[in-house]
C-alpha positions as CSV (number, residue, x, y, z in Angstrom):
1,X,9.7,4.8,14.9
2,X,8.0,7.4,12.2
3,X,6.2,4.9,10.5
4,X,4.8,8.2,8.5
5,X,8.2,8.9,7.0
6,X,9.0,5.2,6.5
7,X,5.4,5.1,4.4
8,X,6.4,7.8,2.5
9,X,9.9,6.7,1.3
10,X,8.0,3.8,0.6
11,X,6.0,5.5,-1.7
12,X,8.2,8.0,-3.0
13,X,10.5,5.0,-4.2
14,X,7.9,3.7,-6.0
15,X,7.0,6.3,-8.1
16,X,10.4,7.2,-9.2
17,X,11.2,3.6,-10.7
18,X,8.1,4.5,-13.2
19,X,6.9,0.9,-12.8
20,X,5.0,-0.5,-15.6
21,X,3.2,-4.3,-14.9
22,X,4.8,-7.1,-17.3
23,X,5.1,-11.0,-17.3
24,X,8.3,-10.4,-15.3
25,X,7.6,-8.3,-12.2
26,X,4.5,-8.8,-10.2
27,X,3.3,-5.9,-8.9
28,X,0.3,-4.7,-7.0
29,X,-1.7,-1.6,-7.1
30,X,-1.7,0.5,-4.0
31,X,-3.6,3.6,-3.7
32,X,-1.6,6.0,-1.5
33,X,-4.0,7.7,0.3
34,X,-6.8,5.3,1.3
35,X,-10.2,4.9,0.2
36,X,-11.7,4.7,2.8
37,X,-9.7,8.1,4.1
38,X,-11.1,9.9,0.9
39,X,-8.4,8.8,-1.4
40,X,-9.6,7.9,-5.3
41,X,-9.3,5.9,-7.9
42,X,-7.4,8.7,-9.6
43,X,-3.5,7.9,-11.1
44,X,-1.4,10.2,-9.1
45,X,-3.2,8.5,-6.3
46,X,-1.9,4.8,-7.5
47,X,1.2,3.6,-7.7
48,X,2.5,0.1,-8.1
49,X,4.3,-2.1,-5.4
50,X,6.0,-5.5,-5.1
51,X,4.1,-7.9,-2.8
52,X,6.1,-7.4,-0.1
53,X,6.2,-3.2,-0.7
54,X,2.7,-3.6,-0.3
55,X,2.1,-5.6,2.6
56,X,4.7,-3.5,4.4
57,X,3.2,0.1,3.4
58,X,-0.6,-1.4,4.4
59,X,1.2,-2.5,8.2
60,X,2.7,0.8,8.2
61,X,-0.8,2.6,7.8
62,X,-2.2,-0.7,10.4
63,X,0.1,1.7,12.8
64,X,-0.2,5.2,12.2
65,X,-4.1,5.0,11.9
66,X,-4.8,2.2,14.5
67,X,-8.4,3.5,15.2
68,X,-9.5,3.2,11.5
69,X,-11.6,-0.3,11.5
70,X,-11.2,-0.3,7.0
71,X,-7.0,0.3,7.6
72,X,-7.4,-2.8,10.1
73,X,-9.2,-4.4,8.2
74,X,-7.5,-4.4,4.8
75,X,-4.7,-5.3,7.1
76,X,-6.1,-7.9,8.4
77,X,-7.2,-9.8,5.1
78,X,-3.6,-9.5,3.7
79,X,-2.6,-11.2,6.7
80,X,-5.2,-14.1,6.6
81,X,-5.3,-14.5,2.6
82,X,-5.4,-18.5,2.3
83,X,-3.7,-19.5,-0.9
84,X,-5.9,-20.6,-4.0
């Protein structure tokens, strides 16, 4: 499976809705290349997801970087949030 091109798409599809965060649609901010890979805080390096959008591009990167402990680990938490 290219989990690389599957990420991108991901991504791609993201930016060309021009997503905006509203009352309506819950969305989560997902920065595209990772911080801890050198990525910033910088807009063209953000883009908005849907919950599940974002869950599935953080197991996609879980899988193409498996050796990266902070991509396992942000992983990780998503998976083992406990509700509040």
């Amino acid at each position: 499976m290219n989990y690389k091109k599957i990420y991108d798409q991901l991504i791609e599809k993201a930016k060309a809705d021009i997503r905006k965060k509203s009352i309506e649609i819950y969305y989560e901010s997902h920065h595209i290349i990772p911080k801890c890979m050198g990525g910033t805080n910088e807009h063209s390096n953000l883009v908005l997801l849907t919950g599940r959008e974002h869950f599935l591009c953080h197991w996609l990167l879980a899988r193409l970087y498996p050796e990266n402990v902070s991509i396992t680990a942000a992983f990780w938490g998503m998976c083992n949030q406990r509700k509040q």
